[in-house]
N, C-alpha and C positions, 0 to 999 in steps of 0.2 A: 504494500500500500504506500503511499506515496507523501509525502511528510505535507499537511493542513495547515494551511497559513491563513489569517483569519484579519480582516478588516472589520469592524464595526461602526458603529454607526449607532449613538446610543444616545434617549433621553424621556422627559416624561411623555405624558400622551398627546398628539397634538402639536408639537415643535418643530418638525418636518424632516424626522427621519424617512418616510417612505416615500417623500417628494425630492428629498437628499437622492438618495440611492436611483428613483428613474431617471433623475437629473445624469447621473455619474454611468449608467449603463443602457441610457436612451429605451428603456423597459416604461411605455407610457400607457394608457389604457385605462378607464373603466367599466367600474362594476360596483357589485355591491358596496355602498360605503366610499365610492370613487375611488378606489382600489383595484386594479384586475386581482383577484384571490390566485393565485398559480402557486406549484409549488416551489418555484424556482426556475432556474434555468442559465444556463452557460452565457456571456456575453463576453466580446471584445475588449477590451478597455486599451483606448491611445496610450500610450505614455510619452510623456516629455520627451526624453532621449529618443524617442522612434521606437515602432517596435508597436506592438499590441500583448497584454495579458490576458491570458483567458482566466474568467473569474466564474464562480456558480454564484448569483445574488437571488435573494430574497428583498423584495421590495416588504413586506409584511412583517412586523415583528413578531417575532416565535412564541411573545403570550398573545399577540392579537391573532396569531396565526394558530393557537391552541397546540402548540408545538414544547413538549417540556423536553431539559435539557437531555436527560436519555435517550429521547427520542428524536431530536435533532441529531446528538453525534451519531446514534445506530441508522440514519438517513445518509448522512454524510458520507460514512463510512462507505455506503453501499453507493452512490455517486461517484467515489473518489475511486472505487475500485471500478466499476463501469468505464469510468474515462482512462484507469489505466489499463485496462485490456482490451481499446477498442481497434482495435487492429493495427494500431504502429508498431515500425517494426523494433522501437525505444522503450522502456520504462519511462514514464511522468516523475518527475523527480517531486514535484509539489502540486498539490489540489488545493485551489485559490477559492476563499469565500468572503464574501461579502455580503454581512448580512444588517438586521435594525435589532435591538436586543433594546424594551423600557428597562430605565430606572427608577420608574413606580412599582406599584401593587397593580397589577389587571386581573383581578379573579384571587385563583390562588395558586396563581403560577409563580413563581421564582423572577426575583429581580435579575438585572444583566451581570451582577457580580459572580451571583451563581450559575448562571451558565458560563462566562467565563470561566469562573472556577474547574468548572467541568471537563473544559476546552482542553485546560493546561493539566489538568490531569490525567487526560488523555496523552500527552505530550507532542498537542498543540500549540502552533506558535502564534502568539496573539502580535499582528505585525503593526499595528496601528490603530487607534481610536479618534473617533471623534464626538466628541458630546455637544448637545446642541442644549442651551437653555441652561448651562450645570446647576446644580445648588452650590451652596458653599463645601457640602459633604461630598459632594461627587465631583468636587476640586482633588480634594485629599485621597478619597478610597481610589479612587482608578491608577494612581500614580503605583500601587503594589502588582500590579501588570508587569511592571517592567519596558511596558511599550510606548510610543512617543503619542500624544494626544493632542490633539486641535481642540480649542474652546470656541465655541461660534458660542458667543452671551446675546439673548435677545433674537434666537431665531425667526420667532414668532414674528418682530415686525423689522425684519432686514429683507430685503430684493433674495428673491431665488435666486438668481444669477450672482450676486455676491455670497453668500453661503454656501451654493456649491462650489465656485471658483473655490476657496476660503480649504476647503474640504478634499479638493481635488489638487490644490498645489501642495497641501499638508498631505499627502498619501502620495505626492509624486506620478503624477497622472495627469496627461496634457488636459 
């Protein structure tokens, strides 16, 4: 299996994680909630230097998407192995995700520390975050990640197009 590199995209309900993410993966569309509901799916992603990454994103955060963390990784898992056997004649060195993870309560699903937690437990590498809206708490907790973070403060009334930029030069991504 092929080593899980994980972008996030984390904040309470409403801040523009899943407007973040179709911004960054051209995944636009809706549906119920003005959402396309999907379970994911592979996209391109530019990068600055040139070059494209291929990513599996989730536009849907995995408690709005009723997705708890064992269930996410035992997903993933099965993704990452699909994409490395699908007939190259190479091993996939890495399975690229980018996903929206709240850091509220939605139900009684687990906040984004614990799936994180999860992630790296797995011995997942968490390669980036960005928090939209932080609290002053979710200043401090994300930083025991070890991964570099973007604070967008005020998501809610900043331009799309600034926020994403914002997100997308902080992840290294044209």
């Amino acid at each position: 299996m092929p080593q899980v590199r994980i972008w996030a995209i984390l904040g309470a309900g409403n801040v523009g994680k899943s407007t973040t993410i179709g911004h960054l993966t051209g995944d636009f569309g809706k549906g119920q909630g003005g959402l396309r509901q999907t379970l994911g799916g592979k996209r391109e992603i530019l990068l600055r230097g040139g070059g494209y990454l291929t990513v599996f994103s989730w536009r849907v955060s995995r408690q709005d998407g009723r997705q708890r963390p064992e269930e996410t990784i035992s997903f993933l898992k099965r993704q990452s192995s699909q994409f490395d056997t699908s007939g190259r004649p190479m091993a996939a060195a890495c399975f690229n995700v980018l996903l929206a993870l709240r850091t509220d309560r939605r139900g009684n699903f687990p906040v984004a520390t614990e799936y994180l937690s999860h992630f790296v437990r797995q011995g997942w590498m968490i390669e980036s975050l960005a928090l939209l809206s932080p609290t002053d708490r979710d200043e401090v907790l994300y930083h025991r990640f070890g991964a570099p973070i973007c604070y967008v403060y005020g998501s809610r009334d900043i331009k799309i197009g600034w926020m994403v930029g914002q997100v997308r030069n902080h992840f290294g991504w044209a």
